[in-house]
VOPAGU-2260 file (C-alpha; in pm, 1 decimal, decimal comma):
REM VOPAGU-2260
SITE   aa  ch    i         X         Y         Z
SITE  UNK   A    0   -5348,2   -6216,8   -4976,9
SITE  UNK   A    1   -5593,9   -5935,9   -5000,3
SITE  UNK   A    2   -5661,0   -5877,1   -4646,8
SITE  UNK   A    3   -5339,7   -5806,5   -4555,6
SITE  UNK   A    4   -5304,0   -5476,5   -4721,9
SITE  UNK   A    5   -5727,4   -5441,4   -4602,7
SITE  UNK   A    6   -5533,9   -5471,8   -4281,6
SITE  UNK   A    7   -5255,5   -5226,0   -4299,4
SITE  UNK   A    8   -5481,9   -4954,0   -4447,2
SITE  UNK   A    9   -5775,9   -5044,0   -4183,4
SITE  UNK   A   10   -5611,3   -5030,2   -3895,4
SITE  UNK   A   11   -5463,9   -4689,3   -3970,5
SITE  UNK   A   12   -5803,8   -4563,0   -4013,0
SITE  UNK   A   13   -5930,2   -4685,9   -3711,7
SITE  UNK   A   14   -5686,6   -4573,9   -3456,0
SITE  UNK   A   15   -5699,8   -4248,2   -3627,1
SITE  UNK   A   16   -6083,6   -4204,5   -3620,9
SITE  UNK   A   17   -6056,1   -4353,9   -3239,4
SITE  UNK   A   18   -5882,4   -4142,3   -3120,3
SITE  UNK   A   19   -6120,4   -3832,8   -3163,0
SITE  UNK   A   20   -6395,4   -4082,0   -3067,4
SITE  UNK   A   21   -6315,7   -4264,6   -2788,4
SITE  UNK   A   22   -6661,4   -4415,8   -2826,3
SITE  UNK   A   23   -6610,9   -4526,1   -3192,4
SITE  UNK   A   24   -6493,6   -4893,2   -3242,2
SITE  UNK   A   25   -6101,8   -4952,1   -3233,4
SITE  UNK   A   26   -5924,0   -5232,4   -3392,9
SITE  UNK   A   27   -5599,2   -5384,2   -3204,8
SITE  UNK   A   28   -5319,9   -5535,3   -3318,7
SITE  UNK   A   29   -5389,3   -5864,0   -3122,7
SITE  UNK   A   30   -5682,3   -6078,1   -3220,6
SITE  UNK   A   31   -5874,5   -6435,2   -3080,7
SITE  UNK   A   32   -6071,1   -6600,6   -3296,8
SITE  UNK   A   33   -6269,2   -6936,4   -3249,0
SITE  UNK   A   34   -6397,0   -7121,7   -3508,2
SITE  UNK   A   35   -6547,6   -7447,3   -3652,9
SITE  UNK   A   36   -6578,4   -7604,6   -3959,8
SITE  UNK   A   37   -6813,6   -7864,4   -4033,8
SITE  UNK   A   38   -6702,4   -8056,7   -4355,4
SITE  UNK   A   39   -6929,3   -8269,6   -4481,7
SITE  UNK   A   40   -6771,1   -8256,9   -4833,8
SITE  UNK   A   41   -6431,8   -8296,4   -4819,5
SITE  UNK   A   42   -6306,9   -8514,3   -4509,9
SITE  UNK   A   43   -6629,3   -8560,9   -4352,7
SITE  UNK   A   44   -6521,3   -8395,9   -3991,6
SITE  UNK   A   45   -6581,9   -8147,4   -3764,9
SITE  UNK   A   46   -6245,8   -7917,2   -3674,4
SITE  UNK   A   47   -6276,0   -7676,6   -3428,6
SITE  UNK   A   48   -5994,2   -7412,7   -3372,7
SITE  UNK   A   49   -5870,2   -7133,3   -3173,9
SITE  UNK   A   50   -5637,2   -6898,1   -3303,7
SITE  UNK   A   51   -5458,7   -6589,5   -3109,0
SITE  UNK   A   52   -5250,4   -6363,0   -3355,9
SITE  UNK   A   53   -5129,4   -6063,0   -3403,3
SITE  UNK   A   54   -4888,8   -5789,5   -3609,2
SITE  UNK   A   55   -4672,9   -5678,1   -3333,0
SITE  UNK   A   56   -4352,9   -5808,8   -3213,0
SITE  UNK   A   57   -4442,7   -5713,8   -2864,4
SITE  UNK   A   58   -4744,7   -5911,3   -2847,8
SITE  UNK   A   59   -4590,6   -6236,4   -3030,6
SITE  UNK   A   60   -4252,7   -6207,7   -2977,8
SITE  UNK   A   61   -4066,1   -6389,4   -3284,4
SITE  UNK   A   62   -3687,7   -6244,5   -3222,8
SITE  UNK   A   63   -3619,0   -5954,1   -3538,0
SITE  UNK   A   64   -3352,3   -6142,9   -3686,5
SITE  UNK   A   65   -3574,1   -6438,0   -3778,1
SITE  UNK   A   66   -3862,3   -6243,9   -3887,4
SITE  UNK   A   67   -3645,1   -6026,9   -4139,5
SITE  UNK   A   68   -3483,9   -6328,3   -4240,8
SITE  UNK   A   69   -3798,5   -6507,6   -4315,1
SITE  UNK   A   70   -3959,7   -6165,4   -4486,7
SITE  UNK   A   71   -3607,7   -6186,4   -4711,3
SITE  UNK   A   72   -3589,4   -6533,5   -4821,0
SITE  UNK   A   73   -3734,7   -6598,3   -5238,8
SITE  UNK   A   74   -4094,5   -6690,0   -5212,4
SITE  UNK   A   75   -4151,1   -6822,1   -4860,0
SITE  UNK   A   76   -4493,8   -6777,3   -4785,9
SITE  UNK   A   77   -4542,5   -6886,9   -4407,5
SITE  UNK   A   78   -4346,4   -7052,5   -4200,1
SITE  UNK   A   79   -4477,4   -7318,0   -3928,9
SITE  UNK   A   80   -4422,6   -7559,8   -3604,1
SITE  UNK   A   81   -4682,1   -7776,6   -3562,4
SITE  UNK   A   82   -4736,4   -8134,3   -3397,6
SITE  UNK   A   83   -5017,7   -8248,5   -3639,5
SITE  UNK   A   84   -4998,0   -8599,9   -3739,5
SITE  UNK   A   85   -4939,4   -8612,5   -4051,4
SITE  UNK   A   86   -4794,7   -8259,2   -4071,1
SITE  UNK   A   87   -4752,5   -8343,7   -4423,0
SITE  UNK   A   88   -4881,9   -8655,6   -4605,7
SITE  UNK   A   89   -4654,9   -8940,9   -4498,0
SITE  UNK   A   90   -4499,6   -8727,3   -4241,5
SITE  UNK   A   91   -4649,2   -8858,5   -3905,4
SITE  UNK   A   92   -4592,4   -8910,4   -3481,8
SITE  UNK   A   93   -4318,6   -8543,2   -3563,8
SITE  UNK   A   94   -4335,6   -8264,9   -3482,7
SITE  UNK   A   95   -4250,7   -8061,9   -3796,3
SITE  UNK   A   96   -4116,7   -7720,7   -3921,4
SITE  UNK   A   97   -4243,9   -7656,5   -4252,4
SITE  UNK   A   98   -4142,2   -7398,0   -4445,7
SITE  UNK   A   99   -4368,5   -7313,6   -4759,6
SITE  UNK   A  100   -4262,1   -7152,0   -5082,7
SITE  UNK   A  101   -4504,0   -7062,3   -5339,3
SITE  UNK   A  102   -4355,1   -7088,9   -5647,9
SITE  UNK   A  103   -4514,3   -7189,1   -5976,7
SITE  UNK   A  104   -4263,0   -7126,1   -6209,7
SITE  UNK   A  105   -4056,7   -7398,4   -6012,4
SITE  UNK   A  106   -4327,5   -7672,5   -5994,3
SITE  UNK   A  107   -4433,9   -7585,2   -6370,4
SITE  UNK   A  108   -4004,7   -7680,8   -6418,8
SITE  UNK   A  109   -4115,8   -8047,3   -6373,6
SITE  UNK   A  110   -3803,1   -8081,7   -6233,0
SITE  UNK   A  111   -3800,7   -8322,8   -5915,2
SITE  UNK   A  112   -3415,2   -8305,6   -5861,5
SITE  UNK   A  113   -3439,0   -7925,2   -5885,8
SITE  UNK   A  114   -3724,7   -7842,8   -5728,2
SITE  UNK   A  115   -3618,0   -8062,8   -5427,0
SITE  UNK   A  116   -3231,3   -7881,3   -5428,6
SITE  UNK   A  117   -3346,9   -7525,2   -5500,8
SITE  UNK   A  118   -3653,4   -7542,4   -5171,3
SITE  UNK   A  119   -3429,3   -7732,5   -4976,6
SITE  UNK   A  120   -3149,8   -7467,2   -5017,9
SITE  UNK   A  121   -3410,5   -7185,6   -4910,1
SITE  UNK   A  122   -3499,4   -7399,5   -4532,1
SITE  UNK   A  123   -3147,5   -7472,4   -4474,2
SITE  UNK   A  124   -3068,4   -7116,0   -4451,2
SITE  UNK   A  125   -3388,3   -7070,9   -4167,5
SITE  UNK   A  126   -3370,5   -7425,5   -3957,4
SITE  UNK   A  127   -3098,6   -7331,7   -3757,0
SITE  UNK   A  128   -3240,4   -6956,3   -3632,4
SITE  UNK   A  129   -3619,1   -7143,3   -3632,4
SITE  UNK   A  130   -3466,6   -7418,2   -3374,6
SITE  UNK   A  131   -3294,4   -7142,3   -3186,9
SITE  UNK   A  132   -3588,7   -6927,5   -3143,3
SITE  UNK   A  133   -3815,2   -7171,1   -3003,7
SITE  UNK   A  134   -3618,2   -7427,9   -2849,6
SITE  UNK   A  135   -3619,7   -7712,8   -3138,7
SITE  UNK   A  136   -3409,4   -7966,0   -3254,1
SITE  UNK   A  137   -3553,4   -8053,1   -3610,5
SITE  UNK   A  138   -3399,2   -8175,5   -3885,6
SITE  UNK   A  139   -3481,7   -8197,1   -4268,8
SITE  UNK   A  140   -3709,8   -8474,9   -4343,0
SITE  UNK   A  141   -3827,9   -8404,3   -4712,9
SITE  UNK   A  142   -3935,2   -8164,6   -4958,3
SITE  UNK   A  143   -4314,1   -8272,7   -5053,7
SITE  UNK   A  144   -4455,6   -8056,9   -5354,4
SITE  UNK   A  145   -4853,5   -7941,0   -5307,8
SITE  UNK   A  146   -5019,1   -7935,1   -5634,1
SITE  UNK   A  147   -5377,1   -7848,1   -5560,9
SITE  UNK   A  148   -5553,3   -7683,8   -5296,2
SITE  UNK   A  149   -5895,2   -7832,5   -5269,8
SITE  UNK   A  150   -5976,1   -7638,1   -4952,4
SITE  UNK   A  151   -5883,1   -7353,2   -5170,0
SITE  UNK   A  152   -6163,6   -7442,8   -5379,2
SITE  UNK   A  153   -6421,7   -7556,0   -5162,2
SITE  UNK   A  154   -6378,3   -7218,0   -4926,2
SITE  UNK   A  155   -6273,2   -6983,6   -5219,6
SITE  UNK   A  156   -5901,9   -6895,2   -5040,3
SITE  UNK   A  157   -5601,3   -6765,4   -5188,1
SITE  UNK   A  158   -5440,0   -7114,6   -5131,6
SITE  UNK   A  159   -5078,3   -6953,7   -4964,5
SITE  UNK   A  160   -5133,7   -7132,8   -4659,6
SITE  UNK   A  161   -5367,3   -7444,1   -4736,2
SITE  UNK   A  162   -5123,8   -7592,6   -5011,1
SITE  UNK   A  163   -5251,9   -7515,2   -5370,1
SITE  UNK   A  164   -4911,8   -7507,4   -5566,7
SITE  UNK   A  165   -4701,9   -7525,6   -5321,3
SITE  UNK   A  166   -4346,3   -7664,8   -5196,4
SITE  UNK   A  167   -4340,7   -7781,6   -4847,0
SITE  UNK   A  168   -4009,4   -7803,7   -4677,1
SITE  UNK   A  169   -4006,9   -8052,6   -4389,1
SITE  UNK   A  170   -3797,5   -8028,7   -4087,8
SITE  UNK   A  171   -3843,5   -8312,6   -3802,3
SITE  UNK   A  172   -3828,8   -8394,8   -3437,0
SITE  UNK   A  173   -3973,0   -8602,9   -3198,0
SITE  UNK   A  174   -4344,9   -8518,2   -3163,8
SITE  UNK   A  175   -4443,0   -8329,3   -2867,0
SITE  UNK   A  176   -4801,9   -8371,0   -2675,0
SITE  UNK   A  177   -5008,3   -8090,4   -2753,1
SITE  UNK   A  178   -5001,1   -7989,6   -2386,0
SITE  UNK   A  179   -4611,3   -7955,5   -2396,1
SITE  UNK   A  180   -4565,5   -7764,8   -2705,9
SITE  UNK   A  181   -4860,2   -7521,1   -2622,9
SITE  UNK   A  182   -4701,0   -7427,4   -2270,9
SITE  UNK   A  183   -4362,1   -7422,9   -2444,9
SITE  UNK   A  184   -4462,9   -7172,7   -2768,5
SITE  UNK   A  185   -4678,0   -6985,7   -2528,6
SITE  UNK   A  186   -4444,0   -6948,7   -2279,1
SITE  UNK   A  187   -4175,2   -6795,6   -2535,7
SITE  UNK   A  188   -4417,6   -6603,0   -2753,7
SITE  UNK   A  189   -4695,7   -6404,5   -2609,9
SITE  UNK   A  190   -4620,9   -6218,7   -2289,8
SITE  UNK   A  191   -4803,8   -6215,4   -1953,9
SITE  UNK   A  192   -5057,7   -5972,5   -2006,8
SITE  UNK   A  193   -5193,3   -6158,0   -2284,9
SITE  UNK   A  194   -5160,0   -6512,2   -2067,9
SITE  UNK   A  195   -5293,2   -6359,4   -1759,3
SITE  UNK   A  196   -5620,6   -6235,6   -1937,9
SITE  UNK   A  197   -5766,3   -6501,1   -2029,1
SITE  UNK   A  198   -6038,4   -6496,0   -2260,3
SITE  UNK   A  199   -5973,3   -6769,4   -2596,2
SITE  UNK   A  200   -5607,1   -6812,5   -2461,4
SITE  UNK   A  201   -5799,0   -7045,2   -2137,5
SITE  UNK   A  202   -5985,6   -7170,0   -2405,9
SITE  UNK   A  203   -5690,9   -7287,4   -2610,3
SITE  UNK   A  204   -5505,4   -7416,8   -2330,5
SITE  UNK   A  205   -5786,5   -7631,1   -2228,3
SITE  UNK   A  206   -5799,4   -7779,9   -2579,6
SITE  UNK   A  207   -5432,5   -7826,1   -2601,1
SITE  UNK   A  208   -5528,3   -8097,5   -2299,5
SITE  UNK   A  209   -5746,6   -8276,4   -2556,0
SITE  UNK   A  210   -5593,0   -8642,9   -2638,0
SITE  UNK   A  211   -5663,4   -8561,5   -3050,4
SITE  UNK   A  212   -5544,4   -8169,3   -3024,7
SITE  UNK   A  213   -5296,5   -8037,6   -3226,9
SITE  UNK   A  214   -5107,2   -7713,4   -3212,5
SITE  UNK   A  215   -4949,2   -7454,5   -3483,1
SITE  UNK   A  216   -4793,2   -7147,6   -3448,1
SITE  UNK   A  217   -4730,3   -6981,2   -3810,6
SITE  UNK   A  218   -4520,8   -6666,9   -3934,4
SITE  UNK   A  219   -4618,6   -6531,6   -4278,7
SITE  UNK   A  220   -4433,0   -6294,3   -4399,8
SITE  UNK   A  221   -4595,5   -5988,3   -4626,6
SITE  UNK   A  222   -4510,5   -5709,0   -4823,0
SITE  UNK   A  223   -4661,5   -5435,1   -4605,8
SITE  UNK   A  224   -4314,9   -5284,0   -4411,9
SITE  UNK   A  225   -4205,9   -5579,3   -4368,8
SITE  UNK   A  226   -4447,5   -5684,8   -4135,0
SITE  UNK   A  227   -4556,4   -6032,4   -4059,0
SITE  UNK   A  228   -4861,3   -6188,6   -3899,7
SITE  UNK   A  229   -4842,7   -6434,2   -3584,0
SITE  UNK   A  230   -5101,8   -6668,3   -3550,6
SITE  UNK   A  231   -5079,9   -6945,8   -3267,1
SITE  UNK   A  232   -5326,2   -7238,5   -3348,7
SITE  UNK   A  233   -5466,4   -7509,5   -3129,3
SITE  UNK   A  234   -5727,2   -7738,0   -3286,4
SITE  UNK   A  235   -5970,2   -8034,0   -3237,6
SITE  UNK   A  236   -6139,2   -8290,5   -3459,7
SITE  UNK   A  237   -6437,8   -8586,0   -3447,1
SITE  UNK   A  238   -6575,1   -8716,4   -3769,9
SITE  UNK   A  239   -6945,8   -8698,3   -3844,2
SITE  UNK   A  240   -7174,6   -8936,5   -3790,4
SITE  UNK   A  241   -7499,1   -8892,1   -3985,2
SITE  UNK   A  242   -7698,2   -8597,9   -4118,4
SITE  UNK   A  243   -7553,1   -8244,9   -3944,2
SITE  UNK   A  244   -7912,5   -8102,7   -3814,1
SITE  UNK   A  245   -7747,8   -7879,1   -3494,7
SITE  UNK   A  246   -7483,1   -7753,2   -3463,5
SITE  UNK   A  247   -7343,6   -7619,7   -3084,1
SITE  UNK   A  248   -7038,7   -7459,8   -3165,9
SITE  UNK   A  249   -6891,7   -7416,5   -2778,3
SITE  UNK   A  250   -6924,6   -7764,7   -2744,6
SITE  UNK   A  251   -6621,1   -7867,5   -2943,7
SITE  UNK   A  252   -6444,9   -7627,9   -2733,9
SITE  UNK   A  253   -6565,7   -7811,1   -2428,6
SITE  UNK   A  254   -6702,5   -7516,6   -2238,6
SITE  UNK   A  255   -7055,1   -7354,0   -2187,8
SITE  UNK   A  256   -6943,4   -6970,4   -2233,0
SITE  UNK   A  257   -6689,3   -6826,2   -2420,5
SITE  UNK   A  258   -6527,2   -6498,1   -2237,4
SITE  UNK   A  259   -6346,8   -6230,8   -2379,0
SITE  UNK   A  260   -6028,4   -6111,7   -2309,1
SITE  UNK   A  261   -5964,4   -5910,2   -1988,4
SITE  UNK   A  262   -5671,3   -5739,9   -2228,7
SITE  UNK   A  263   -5942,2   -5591,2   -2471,7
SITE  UNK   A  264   -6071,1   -5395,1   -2185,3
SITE  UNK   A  265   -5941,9   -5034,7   -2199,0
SITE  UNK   A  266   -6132,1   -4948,5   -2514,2
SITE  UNK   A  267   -6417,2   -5072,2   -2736,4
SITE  UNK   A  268   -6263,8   -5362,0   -2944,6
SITE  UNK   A  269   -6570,3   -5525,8   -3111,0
SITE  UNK   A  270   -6367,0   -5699,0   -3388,0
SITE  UNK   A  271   -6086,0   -5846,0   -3215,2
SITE  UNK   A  272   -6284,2   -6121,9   -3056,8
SITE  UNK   A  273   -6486,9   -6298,1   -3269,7
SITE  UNK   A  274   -6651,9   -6652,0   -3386,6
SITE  UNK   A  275   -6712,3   -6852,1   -3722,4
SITE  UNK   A  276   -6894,6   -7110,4   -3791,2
SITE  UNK   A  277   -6831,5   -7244,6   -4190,8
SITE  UNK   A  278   -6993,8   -7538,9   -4321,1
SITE  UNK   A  279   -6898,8   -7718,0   -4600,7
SITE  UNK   A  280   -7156,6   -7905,6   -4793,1
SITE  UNK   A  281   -7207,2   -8123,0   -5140,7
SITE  UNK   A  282   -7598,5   -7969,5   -5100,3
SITE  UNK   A  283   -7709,6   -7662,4   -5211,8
SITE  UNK   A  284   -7992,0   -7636,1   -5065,1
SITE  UNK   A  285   -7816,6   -7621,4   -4732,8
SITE  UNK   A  286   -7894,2   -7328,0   -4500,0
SITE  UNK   A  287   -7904,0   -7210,6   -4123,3
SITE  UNK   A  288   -8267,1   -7251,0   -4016,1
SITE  UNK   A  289   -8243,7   -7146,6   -3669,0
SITE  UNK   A  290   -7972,4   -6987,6   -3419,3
SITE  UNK   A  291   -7947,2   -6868,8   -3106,6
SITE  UNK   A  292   -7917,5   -6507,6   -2992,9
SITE  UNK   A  293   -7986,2   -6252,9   -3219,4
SITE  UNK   A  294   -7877,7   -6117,7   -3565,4
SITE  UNK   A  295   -7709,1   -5814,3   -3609,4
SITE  UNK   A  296   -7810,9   -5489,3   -3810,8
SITE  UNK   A  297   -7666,5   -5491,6   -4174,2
SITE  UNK   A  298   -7738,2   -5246,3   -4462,8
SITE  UNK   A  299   -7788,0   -5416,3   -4829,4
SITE  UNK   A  300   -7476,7   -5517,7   -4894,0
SITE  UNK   A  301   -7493,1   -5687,1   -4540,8
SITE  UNK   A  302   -7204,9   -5477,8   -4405,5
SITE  UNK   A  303   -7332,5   -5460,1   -4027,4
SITE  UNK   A  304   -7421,0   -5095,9   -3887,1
SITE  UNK   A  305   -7451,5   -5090,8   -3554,9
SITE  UNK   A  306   -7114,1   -5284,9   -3403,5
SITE  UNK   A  307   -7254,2   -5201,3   -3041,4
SITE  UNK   A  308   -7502,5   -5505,9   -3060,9
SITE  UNK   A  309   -7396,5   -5857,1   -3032,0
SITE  UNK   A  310   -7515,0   -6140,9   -3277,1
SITE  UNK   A  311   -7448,1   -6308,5   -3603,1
SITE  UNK   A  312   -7365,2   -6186,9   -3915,4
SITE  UNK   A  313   -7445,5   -6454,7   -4186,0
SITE  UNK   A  314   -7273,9   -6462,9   -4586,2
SITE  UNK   A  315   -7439,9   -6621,5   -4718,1
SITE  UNK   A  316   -7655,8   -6787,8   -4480,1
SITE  UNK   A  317   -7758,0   -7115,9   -4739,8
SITE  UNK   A  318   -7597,3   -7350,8   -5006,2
SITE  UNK   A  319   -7252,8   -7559,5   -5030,2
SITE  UNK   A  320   -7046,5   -7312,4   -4824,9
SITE  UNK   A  321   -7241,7   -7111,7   -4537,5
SITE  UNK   A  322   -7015,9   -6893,7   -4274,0
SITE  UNK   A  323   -7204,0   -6705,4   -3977,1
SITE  UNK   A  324   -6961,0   -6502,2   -3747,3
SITE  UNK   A  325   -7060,0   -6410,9   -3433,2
SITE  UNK   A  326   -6969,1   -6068,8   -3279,7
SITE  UNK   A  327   -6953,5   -5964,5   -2923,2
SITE  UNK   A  328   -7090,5   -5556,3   -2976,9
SITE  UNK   A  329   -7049,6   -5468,8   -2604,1
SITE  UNK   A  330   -7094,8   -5771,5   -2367,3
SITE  UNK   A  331   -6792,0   -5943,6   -2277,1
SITE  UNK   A  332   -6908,5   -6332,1   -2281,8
SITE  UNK   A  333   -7145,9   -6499,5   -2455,4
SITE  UNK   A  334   -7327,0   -6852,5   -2393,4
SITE  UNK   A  335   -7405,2   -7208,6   -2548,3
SITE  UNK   A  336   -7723,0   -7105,1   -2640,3
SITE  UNK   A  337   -7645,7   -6768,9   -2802,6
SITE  UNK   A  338   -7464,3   -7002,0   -3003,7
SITE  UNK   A  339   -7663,8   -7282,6   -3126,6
SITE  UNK   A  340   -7754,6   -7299,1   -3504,3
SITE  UNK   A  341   -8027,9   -7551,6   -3650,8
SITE  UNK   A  342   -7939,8   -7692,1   -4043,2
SITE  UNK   A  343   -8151,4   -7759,7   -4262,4
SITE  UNK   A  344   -8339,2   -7741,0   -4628,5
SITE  UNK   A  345   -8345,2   -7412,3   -4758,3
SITE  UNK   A  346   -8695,6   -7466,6   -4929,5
SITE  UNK   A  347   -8783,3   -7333,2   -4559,3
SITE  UNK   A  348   -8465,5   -7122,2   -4453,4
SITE  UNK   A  349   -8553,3   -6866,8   -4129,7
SITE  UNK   A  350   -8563,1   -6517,8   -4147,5
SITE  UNK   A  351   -8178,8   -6341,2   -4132,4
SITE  UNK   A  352   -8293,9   -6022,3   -4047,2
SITE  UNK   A  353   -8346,7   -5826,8   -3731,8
SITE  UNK   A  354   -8698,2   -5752,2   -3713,5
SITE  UNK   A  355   -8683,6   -5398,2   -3697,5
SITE  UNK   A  356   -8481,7   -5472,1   -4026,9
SITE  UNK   A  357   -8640,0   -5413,0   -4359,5
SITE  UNK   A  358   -8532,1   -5679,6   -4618,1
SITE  UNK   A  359   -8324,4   -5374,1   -4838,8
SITE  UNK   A  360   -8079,3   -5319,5   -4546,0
SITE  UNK   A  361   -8082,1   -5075,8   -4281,9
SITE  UNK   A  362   -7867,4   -4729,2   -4199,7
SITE  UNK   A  363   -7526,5   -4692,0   -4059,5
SITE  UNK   A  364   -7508,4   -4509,2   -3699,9
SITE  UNK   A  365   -7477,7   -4174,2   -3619,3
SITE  UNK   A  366   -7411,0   -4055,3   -3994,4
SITE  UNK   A  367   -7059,2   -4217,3   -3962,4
SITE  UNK   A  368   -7057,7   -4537,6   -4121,3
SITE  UNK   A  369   -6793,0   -4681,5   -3975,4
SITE  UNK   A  370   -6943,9   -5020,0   -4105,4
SITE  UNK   A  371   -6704,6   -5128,9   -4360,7
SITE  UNK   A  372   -6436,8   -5157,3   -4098,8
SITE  UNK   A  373   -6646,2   -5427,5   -3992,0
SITE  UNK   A  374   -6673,1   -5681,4   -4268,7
SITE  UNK   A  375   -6276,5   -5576,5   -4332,7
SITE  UNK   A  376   -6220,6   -5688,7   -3983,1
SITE  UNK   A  377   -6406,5   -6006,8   -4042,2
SITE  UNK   A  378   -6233,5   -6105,3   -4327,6
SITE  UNK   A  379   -5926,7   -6041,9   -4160,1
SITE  UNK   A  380   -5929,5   -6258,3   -3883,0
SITE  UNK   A  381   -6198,4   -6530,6   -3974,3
SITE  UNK   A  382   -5990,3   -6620,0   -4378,3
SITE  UNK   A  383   -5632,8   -6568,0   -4194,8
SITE  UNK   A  384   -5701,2   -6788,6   -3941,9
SITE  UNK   A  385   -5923,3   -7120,4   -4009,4
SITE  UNK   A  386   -5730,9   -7271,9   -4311,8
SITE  UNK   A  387   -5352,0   -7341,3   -4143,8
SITE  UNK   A  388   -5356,5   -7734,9   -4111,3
SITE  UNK   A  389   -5721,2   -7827,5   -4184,9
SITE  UNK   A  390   -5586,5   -8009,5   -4554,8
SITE  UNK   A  391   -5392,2   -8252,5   -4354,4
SITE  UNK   A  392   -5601,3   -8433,9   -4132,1
């Protein structure tokens, strides 16, 4: 997990550099994302999600004595509630705690009996402090073992989180209606400056209103000071029906603008509200011919250089896997339109670049390039974030 350490190191940087530059761009702890992924390889569906996380205790408040118990325990790579049907294949109607170890010394044991003993022995010692903290009653269902991680491969992740050799431990309880468990997790975990601020937290409480939503909170652990990253998860689904030629990513969210939040407002944030778009496709001649609003400044390794403007950022912008993130710069909402992104052949693809924008990149700002805080940023929050539960549905 790469960007975790990208994290660590970037963040350090950037409060340092901000704070002789109140102008420059900071980077908070706290982070919303929004994002959709249009799978036309895999499961055929369209998933949108929102996910609010952060680093800080303060901001997602996970009691100490769970966290360090989770950073402690052998090979436990996240930890998760969720109310997705199935959380786990053959595990539906629950709502689960799953606790996943990554461990391929013990699947490559061929073991069943011990595998099953040795993971099982690793959740017992976390159910009881995991029910405690957030008001559960679950109890072990099963111990399911995660082979491969074809997201992994289709999206070219790391596989921790998405299941690619994996042990899943399964703790049950009666499921909970999206709407319940996101007033219940929110109401323990992030505190009322965050709620009151609105921004992609309105967003995600909408969703979690949706009859098909689901919602995930997940812990995972790292090696960085023993510091952990919160990300709380609410997500949406419809299969697709016939070729993908538009795509308007705010309506899956079921709004027309997308605001930022109010809490981001003291300083200049630009990468702590941001959204994806990733497509998924068996074609590759696949590619974005058309969008809405504009496209950001990049330099040739398309690492943007001027973080003030909003727009997309696209890499790469055509074959079987396409992501375009959309930043914010300055401006504090941004609409439907701004949003909208045509599909198509790539025998024709439209141009990527600004037109002020000469096809071997442009130059960073000011003679600081503060630019590859940027496309550490992105990679942060946009590979953290859209891969929790996506396997399952």
């Amino acid at each position: 997990m790469k960007y975790v350490s990208f994290l660590i190191v970037i963040a350090i940087l950037v409060s340092s550099f901000a704070s002789a530059y109140a102008q420059q761009p900071q980077l908070a702890t706290y982070r919303e994302t929004a994002q959709v992924l249009v799978d036309e390889k895999i499961q055929n569906r369209t998933t949108a999600f929102v996910t609010l996380s952060s680093t800080s205790p303060l901001e997602m408040r996970v009691p100490t004595s769970l966290d360090q118990k989770i950073s402690n325990a052998a090979n436990v790579t996240s930890v998760a509630i969720t109310n997705a049907s199935p959380c786990v294949e053959g595990v539906n109607d629950q709502t689960c705690i799953i606790f996943t170890i990554y461990s391929p010394s013990l699947i490559e044991s061929y073991n069943i009996t011990k595998i099953q003993s040795t993971a099982k022995a690793i959740g017992d010692t976390l159910i009881n402090d995991t029910n405690k903290a957030f008001v559960l009653d679950a109890k072990f269902w099963e111990v399911y073992v995660q082979p491969k991680g074809v997201f992994s491969q289709a999206l070219g992740t790391s596989g921790t989180l998405v299941g690619n050799r994996t042990i899943s431990v399964v703790y049950a309880a009666p499921q909970v209606k999206s709407s319940y468990l996101f007033d219940q997790l929110s109401t323990i975990l992030l505190p009322s400056q965050i709620r009151n601020a609105g921004g992609f937290y309105n967003v995600a409480k909408m969703m979690a209103d949706m009859p098909n939503s689901t919602v995930t909170f997940a812990i995972t652990p790292t090696t960085n000071n023993n510091q952990s990253i919160y990300q709380f998860q609410v997500s949406t689904s419809k299969p697709i029906r016939g070729e993908v030629r538009q795509i308007n990513p705010l309506d899956m969210f079921g709004i027309s603008q997308l605001n930022r939040s109010s809490y981001f407002s003291g300083g200049f944030f630009p990468l702590n509200s941001l959204l994806e778009v990733s497509i998924i496709s068996d074609n590759d001649t696949t590619a974005i011919t058309g969008h809405g609003g504009e496209i950001i400044p990049t330099n040739s390794q398309g690492i943007p250089t001027d973080l003030t403007k909003a727009g997309w950022v696209f890499d790469p912008s055509s074959g079987q896997r396409i992501t375009g993130i959309y930043l914010f710069g300055k401006s504090a909402s941004v609409t439907s339109s701004d949003l909208a992104l045509s599909v198509g052949n790539s025998a024709s693809p439209v141009n990527l670049l600004p037109a002020n924008q000469k096809q071997n990149g442009g130059t960073a700002l000011g003679g600081s390039d503060y630019s590859t805080y940027a496309i550490i940023g992105i990679v942060i929050a946009g590979g953290a974030a859209i891969f929790l539960f996506t396997r399952r549905r």
